[in-house]
PyMOL Python script that loads the backbone (N, CA, C, O; Angstrom):
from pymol import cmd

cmd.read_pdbstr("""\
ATOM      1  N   UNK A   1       5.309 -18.623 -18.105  1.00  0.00           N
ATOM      2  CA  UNK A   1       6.410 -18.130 -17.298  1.00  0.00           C
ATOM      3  C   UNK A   1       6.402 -16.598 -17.246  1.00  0.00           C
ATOM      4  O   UNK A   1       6.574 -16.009 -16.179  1.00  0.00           O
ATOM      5  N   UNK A   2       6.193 -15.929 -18.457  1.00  0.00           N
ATOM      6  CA  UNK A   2       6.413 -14.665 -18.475  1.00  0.00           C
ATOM      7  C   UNK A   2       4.749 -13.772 -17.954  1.00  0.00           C
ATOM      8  O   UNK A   2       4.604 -12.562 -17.779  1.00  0.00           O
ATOM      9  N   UNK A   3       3.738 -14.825 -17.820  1.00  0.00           N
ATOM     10  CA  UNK A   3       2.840 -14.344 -17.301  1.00  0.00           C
ATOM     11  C   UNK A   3       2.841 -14.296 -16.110  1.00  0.00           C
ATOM     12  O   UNK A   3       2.236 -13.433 -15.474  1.00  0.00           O
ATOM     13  N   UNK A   4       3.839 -15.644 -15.373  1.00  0.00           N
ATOM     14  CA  UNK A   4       3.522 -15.392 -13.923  1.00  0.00           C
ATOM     15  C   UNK A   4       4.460 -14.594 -13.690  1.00  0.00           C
ATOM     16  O   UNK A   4       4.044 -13.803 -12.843  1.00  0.00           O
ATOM     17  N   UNK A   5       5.853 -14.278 -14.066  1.00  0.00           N
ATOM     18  CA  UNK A   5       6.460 -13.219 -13.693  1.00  0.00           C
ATOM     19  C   UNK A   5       5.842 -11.652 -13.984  1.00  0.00           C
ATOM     20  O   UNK A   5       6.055 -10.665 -13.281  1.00  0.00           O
ATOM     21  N   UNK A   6       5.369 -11.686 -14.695  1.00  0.00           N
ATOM     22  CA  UNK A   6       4.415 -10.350 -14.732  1.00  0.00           C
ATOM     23  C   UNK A   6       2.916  -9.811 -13.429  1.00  0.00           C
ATOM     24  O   UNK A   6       2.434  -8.752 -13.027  1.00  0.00           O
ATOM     25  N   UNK A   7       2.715 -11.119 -13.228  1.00  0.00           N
ATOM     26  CA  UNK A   7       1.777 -10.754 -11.939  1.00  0.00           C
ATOM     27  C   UNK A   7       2.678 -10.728 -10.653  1.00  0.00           C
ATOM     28  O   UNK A   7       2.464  -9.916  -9.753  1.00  0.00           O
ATOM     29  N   UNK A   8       3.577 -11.543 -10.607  1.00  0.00           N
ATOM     30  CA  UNK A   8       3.886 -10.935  -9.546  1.00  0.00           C
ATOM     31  C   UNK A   8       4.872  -9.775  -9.087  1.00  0.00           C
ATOM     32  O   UNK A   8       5.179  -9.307  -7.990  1.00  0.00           O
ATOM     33  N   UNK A   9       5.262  -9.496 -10.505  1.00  0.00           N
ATOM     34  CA  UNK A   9       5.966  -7.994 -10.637  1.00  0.00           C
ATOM     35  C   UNK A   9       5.353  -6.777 -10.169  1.00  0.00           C
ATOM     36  O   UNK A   9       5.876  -5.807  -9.620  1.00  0.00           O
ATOM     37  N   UNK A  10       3.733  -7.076 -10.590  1.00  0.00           N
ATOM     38  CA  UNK A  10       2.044  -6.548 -10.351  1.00  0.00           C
ATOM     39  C   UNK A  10       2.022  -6.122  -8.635  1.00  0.00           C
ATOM     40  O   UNK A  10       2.065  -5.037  -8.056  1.00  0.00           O
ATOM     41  N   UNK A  11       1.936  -7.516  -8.171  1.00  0.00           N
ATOM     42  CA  UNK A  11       2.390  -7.365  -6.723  1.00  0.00           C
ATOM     43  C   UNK A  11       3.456  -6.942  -6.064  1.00  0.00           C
ATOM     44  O   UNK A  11       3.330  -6.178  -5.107  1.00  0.00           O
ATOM     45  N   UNK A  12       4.489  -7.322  -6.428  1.00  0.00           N
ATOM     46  CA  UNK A  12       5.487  -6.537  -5.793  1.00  0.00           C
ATOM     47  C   UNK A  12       5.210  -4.869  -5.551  1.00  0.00           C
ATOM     48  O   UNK A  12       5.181  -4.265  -4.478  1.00  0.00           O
ATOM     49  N   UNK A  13       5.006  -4.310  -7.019  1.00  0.00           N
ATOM     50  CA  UNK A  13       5.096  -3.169  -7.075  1.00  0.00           C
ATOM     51  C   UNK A  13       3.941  -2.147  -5.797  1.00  0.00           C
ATOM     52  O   UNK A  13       4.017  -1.257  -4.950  1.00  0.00           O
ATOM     53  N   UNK A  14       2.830  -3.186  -6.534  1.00  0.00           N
ATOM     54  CA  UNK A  14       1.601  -2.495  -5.405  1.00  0.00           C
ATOM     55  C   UNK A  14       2.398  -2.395  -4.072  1.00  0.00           C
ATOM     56  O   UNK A  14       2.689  -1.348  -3.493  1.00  0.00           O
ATOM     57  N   UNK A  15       2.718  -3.735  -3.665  1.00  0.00           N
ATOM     58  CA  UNK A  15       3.248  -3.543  -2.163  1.00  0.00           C
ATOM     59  C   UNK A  15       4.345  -2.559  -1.679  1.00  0.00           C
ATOM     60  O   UNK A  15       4.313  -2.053  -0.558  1.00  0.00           O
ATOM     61  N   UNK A  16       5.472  -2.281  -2.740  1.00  0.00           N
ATOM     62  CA  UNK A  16       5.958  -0.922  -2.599  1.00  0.00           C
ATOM     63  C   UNK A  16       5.104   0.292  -2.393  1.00  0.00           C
ATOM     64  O   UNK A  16       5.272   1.187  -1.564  1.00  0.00           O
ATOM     65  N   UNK A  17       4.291   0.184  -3.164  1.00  0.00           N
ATOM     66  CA  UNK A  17       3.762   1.971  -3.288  1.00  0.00           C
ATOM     67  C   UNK A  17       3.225   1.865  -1.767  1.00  0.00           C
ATOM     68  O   UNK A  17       3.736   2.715  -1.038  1.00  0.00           O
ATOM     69  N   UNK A  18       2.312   1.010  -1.139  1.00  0.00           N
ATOM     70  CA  UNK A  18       2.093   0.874  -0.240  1.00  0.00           C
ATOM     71  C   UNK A  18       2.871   1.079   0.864  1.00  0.00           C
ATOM     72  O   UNK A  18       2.452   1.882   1.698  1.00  0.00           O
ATOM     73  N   UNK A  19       3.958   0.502   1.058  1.00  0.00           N
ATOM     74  CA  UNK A  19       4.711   0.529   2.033  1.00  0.00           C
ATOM     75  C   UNK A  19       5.462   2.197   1.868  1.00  0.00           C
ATOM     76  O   UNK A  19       5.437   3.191   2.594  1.00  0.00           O
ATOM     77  N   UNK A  20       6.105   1.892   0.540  1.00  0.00           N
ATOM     78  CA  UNK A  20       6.487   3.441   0.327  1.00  0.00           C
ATOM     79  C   UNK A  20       4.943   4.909   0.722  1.00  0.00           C
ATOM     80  O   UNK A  20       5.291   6.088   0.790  1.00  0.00           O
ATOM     81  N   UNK A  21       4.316   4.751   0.804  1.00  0.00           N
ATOM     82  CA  UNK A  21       3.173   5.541   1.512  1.00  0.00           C
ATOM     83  C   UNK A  21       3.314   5.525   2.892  1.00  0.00           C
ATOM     84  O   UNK A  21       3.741   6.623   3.248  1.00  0.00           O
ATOM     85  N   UNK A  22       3.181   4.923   3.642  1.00  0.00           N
ATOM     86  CA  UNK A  22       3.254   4.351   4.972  1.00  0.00           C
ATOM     87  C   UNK A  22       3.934   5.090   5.310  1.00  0.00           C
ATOM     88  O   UNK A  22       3.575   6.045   5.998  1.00  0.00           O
ATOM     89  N   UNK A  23       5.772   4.773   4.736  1.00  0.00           N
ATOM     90  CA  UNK A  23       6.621   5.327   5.750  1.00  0.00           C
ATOM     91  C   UNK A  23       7.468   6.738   5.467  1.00  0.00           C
ATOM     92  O   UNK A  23       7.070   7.689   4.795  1.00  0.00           O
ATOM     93  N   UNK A  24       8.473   6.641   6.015  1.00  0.00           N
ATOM     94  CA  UNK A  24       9.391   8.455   5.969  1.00  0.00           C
ATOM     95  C   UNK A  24      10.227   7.654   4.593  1.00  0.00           C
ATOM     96  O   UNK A  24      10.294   6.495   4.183  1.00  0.00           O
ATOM     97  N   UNK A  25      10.688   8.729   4.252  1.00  0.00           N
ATOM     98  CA  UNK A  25      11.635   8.852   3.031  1.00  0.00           C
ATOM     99  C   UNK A  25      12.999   8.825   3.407  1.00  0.00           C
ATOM    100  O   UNK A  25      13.236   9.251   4.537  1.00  0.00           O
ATOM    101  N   UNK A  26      13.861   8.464   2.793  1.00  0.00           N
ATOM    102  CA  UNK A  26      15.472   8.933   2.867  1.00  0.00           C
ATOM    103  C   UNK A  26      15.176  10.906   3.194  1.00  0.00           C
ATOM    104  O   UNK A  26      14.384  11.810   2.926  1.00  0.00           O
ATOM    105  N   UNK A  27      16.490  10.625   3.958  1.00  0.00           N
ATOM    106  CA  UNK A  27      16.784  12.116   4.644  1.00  0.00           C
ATOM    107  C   UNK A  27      18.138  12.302   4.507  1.00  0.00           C
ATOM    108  O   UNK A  27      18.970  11.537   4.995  1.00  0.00           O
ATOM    109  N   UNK A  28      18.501  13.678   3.610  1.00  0.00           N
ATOM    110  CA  UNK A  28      19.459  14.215   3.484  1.00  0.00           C
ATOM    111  C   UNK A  28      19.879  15.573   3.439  1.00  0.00           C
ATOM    112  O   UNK A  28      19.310  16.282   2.608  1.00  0.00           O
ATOM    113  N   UNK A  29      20.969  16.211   4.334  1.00  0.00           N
ATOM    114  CA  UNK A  29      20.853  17.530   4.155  1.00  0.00           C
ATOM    115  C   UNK A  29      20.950  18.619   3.423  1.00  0.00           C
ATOM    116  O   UNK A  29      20.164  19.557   3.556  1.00  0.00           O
ATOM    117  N   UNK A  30      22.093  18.610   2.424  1.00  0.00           N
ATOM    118  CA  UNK A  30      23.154  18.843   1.404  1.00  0.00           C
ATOM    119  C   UNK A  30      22.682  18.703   0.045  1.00  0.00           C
ATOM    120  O   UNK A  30      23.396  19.172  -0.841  1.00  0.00           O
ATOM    121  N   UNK A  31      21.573  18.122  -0.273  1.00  0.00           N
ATOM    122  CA  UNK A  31      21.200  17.291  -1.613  1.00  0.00           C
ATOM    123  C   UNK A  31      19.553  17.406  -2.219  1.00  0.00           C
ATOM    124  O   UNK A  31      18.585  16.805  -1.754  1.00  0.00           O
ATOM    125  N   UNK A  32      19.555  18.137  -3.117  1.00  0.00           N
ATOM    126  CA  UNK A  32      18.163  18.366  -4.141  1.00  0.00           C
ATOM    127  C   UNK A  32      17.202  17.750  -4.253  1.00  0.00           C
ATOM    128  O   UNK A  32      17.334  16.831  -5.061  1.00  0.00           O
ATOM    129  N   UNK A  33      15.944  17.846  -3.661  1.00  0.00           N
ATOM    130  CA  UNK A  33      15.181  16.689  -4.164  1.00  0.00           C
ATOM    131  C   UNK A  33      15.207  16.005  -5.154  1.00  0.00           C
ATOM    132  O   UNK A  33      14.764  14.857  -5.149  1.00  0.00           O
ATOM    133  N   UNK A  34      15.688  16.523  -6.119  1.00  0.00           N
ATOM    134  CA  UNK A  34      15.795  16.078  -7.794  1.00  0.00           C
ATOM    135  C   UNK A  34      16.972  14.842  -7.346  1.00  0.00           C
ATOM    136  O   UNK A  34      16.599  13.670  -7.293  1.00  0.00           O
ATOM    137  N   UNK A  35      18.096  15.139  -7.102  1.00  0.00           N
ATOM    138  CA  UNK A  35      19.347  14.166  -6.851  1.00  0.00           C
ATOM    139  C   UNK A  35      18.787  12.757  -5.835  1.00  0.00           C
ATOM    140  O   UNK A  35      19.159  11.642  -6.199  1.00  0.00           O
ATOM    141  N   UNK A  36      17.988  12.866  -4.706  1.00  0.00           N
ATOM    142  CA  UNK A  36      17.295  12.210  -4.054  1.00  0.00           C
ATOM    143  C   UNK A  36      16.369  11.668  -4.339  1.00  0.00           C
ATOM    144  O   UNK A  36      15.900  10.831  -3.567  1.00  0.00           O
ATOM    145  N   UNK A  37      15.737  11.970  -5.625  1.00  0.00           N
ATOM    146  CA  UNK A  37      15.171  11.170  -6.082  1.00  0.00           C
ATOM    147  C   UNK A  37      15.046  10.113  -7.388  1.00  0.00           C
ATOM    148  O   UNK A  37      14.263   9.240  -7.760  1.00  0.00           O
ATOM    149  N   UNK A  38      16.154  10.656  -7.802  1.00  0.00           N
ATOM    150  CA  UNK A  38      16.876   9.664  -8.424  1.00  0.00           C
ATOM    151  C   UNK A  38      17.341   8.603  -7.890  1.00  0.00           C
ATOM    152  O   UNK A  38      16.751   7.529  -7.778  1.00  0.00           O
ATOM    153  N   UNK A  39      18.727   8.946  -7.440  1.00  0.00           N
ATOM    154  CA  UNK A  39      18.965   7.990  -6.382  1.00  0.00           C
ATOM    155  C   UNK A  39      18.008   6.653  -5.794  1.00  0.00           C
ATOM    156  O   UNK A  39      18.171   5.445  -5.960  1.00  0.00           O
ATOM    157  N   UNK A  40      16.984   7.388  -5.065  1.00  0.00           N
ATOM    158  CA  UNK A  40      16.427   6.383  -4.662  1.00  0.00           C
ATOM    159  C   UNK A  40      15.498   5.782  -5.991  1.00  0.00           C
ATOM    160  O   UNK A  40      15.105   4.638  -5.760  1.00  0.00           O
ATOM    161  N   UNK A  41      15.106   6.272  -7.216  1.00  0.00           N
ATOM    162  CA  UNK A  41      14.725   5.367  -8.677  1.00  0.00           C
ATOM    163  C   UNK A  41      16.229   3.990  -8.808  1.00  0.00           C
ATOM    164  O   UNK A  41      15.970   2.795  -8.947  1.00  0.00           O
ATOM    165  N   UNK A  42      17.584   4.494  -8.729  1.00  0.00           N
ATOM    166  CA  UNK A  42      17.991   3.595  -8.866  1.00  0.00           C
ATOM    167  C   UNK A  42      18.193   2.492  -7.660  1.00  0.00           C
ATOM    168  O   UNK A  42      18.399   1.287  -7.798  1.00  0.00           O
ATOM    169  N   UNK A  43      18.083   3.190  -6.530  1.00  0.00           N
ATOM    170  CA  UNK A  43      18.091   2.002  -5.461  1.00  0.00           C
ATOM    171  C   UNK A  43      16.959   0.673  -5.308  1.00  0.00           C
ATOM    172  O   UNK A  43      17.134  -0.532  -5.126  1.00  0.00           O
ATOM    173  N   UNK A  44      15.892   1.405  -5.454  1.00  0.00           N
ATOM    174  CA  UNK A  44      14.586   0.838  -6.367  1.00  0.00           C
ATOM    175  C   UNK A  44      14.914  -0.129  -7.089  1.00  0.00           C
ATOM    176  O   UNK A  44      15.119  -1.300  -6.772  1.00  0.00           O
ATOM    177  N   UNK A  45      14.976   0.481  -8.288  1.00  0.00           N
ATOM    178  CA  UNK A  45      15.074  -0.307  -9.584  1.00  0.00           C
ATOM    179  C   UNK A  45      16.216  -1.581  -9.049  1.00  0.00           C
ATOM    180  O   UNK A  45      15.796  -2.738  -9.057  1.00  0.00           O
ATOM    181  N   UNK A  46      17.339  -1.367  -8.692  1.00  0.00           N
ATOM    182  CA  UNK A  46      18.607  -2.206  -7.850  1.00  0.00           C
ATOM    183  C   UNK A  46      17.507  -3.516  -7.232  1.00  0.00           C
ATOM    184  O   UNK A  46      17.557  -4.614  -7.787  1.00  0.00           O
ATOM    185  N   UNK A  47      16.692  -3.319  -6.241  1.00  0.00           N
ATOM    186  CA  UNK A  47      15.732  -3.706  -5.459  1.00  0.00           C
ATOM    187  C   UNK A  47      14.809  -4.770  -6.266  1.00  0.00           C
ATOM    188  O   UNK A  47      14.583  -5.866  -5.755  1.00  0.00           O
ATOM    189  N   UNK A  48      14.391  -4.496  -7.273  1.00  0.00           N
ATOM    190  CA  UNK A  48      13.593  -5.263  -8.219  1.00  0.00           C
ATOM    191  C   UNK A  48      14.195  -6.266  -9.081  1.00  0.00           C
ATOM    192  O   UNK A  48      13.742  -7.359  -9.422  1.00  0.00           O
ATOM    193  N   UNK A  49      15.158  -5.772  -9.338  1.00  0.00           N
ATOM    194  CA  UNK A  49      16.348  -6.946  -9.810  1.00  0.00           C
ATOM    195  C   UNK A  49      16.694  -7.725  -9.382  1.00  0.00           C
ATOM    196  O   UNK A  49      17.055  -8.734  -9.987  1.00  0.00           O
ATOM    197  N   UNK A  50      16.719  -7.584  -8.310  1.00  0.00           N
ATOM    198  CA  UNK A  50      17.611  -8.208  -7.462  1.00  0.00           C
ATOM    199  C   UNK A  50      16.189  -9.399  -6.791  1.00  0.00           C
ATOM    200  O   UNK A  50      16.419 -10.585  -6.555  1.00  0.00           O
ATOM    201  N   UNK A  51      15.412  -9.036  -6.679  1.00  0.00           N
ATOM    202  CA  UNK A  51      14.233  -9.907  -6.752  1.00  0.00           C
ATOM    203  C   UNK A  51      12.695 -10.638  -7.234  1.00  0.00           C
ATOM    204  O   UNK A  51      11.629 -11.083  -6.807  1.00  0.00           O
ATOM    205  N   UNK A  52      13.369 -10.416  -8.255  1.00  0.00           N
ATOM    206  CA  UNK A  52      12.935 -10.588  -9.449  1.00  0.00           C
ATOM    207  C   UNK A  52      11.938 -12.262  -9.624  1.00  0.00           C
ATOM    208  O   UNK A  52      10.811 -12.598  -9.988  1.00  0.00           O
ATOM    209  N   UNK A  53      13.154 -12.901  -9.121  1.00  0.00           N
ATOM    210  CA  UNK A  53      12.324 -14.029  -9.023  1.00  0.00           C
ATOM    211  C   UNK A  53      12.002 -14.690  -8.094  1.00  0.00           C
ATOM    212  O   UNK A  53      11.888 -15.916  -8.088  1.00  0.00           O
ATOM    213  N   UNK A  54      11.832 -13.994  -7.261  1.00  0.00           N
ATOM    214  CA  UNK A  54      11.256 -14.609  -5.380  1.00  0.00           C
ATOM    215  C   UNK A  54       9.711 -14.713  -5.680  1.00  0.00           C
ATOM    216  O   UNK A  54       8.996 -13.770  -6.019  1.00  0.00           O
ATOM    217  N   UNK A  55       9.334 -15.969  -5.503  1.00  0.00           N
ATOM    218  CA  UNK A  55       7.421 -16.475  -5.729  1.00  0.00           C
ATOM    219  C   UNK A  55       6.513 -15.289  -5.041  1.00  0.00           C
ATOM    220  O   UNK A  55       5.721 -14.473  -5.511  1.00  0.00           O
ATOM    221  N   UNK A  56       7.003 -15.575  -3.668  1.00  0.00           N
ATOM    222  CA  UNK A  56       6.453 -15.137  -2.140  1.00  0.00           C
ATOM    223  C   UNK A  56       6.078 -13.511  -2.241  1.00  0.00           C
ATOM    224  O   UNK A  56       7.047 -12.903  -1.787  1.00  0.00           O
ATOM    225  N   UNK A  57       5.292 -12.809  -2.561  1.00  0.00           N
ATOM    226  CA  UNK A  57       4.870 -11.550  -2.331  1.00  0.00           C
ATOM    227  C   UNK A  57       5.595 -10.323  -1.039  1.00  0.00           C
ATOM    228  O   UNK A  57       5.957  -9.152  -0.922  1.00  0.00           O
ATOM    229  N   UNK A  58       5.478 -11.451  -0.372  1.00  0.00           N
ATOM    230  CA  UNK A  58       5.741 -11.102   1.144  1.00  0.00           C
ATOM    231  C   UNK A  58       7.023 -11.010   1.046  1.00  0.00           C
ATOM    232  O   UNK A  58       7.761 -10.026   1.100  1.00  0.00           O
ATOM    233  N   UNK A  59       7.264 -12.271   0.877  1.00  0.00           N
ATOM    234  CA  UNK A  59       8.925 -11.678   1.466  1.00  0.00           C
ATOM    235  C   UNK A  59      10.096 -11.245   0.435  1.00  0.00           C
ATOM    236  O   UNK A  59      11.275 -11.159   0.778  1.00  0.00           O
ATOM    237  N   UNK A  60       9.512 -10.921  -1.174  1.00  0.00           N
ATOM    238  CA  UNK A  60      10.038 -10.097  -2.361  1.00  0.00           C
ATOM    239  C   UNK A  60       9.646  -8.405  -1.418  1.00  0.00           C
ATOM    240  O   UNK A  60      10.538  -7.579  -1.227  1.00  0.00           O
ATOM    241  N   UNK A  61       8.621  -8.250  -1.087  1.00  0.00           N
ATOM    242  CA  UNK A  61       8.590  -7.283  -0.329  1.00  0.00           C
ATOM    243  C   UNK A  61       9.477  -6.835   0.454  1.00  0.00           C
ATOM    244  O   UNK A  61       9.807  -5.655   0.342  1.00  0.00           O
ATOM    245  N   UNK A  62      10.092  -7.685   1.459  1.00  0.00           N
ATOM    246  CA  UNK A  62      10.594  -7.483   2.763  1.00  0.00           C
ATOM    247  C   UNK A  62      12.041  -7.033   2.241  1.00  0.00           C
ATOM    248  O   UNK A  62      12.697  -6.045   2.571  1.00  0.00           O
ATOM    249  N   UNK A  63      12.375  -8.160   1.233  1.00  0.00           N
ATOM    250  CA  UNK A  63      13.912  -8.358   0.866  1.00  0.00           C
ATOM    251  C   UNK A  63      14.074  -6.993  -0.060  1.00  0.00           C
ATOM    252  O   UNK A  63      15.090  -6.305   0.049  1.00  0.00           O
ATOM    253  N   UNK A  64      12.757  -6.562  -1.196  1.00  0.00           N
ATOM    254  CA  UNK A  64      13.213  -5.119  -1.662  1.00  0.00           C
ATOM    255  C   UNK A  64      13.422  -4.154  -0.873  1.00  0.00           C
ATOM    256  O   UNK A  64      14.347  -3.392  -1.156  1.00  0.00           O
ATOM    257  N   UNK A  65      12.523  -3.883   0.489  1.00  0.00           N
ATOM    258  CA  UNK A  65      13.100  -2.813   1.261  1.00  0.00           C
ATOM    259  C   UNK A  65      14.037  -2.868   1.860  1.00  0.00           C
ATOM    260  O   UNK A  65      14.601  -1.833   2.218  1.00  0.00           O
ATOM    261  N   UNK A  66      14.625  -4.388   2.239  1.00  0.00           N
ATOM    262  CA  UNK A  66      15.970  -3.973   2.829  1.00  0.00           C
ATOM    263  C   UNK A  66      17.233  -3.843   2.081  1.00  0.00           C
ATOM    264  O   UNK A  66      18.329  -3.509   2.531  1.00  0.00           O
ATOM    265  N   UNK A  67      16.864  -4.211   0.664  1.00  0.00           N
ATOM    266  CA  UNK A  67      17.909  -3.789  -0.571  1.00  0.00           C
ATOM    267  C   UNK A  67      17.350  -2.191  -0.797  1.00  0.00           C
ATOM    268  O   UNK A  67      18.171  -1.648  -1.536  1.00  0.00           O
ATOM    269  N   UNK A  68      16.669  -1.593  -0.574  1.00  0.00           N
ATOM    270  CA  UNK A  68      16.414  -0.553  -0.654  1.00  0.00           C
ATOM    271  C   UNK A  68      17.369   0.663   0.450  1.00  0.00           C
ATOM    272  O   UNK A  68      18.264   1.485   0.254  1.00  0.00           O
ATOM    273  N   UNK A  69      16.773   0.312   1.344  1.00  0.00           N
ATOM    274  CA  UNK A  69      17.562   0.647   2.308  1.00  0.00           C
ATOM    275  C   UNK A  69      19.031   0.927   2.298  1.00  0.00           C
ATOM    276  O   UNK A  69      19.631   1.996   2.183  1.00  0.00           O
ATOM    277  N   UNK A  70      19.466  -0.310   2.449  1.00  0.00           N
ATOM    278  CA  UNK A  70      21.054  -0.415   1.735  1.00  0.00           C
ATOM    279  C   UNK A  70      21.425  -0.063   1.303  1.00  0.00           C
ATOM    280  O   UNK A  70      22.614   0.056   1.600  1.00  0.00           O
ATOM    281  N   UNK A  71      21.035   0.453   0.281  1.00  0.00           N
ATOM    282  CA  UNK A  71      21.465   0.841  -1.070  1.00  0.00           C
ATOM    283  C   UNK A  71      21.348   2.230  -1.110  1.00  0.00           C
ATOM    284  O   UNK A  71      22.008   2.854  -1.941  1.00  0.00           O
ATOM    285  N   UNK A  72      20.383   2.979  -0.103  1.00  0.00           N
ATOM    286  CA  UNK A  72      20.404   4.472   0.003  1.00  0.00           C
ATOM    287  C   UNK A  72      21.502   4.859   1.107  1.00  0.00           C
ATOM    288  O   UNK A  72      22.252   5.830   1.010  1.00  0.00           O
ATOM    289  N   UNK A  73      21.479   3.971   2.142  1.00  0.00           N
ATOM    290  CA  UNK A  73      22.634   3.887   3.257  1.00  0.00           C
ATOM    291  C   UNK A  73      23.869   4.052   2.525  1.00  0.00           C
ATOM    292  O   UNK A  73      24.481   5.083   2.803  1.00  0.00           O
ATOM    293  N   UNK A  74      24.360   3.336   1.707  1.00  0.00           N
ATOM    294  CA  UNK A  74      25.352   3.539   0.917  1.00  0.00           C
ATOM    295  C   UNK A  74      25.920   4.254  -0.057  1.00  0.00           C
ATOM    296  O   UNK A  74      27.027   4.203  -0.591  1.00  0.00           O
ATOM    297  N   UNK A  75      24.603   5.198  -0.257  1.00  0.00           N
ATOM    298  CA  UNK A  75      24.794   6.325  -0.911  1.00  0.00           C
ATOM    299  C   UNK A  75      24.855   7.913   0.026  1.00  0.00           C
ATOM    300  O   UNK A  75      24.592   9.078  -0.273  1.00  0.00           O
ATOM    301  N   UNK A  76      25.189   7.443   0.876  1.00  0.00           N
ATOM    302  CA  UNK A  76      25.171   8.191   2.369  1.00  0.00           C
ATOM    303  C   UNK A  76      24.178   8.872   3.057  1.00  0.00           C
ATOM    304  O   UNK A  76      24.540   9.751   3.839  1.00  0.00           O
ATOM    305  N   UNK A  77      22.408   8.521   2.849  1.00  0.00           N
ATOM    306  CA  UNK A  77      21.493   8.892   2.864  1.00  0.00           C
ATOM    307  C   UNK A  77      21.345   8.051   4.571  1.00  0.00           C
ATOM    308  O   UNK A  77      21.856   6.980   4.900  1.00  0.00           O
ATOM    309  N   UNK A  78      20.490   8.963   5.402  1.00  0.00           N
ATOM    310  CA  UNK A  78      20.160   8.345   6.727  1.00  0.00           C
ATOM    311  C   UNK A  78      18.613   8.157   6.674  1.00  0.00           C
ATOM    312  O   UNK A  78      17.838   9.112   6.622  1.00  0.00           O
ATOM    313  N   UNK A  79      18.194   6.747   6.694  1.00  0.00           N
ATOM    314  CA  UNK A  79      17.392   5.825   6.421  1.00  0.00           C
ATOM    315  C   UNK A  79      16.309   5.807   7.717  1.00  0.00           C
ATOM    316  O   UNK A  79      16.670   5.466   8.843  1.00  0.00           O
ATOM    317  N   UNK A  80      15.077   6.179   7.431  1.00  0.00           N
ATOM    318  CA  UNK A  80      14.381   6.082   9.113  1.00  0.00           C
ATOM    319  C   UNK A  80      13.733   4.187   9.033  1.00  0.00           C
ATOM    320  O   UNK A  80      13.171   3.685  10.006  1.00  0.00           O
TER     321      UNK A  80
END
""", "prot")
cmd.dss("prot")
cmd.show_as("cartoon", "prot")
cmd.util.cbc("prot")
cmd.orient("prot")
């Protein structure tokens, strides 16, 4: 159990860095890179929890970025 949750933790993550490469970052005017990037460590981290135990690569993917998202949206960050 704790092996297969570990590979696909493996995957998940790869597929973040990936996607997180790809695209634009949270954009904010007012606020430190340092503060912004925190933030988005905990929106992240929020993100991984929260799917933690989805089998599917793909769509633990899909569902962390749009908990990602969210979660920076709500921290009043404008999301491309």
């Amino acid at each position: 159990m704790l092996r297969r949750l570990a590979a696909s933790s493996c995957l998940v993550v790869t597929a973040l860095l990936s996607l997180g490469c790809a695209g634009s970052g949270p954009k904010s005017d007012n606020v430190s890179q340092q503060t912004l990037d925190a933030d988005y460590r905990d929106c992240e981290s929020r993100a991984y929890v929260s799917t933690a135990l989805i089998q599917s690569p793909g769509e633990a993917a899909d569902k962390q970025e749009a908990i990602l998202d969210a979660c920076m949206k709500e921290k009043g960050y404008k999301v491309k």
